[in-house]
N, C-alpha and C positions, 0 to 999 in steps of 0.2 A: 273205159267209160268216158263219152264224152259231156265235159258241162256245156249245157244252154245259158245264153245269156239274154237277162229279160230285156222288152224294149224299153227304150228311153221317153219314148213318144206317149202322148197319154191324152184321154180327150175331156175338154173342159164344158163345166154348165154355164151358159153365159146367160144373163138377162139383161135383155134390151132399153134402153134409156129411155126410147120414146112411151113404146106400149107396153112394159116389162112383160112382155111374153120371156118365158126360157125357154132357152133351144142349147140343143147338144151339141159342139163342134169338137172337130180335131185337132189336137194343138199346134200341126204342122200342117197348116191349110197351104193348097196350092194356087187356088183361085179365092179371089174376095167372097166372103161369107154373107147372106146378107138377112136379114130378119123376114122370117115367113111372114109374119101377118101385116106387118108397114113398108118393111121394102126397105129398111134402114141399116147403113153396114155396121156387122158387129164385129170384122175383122179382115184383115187381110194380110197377103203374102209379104213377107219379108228377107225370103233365100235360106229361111230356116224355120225356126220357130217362129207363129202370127204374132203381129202386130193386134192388140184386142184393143177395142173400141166401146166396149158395152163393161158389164158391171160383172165381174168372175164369183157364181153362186161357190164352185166347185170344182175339185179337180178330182177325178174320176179314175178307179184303178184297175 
């Protein structure tokens, strides 16, 4: 029998500072993230886990 092992990675609710729209990101973004509705960054790469920039509603399983 082999065990699976879950992932590590998990994706967060963020809400944006200017317009709080929420938007759903990944927690290991590759490319800067940036808010649908204003165009404002809510996060970006860091060689691992994002750097967040915006307000964390949630983290999501």
């Amino acid at each position: 029998m082999v065990e699976l092992k879950e992932p590590k990675s998990k994706f967060i609710k963020l809400r944006c500072t200017e317009c709080k729209n929420e938007q759903v990101v990944f927690g290991k973004c590759s490319t800067e993230v940036k808010c649908l509705v204003c165009g404002n960054t809510l996060c970006y790469p860091s060689g691992g886990k994002s750097k967040v920039k915006a307000r964390i509603l949630e983290v999501l399983e």
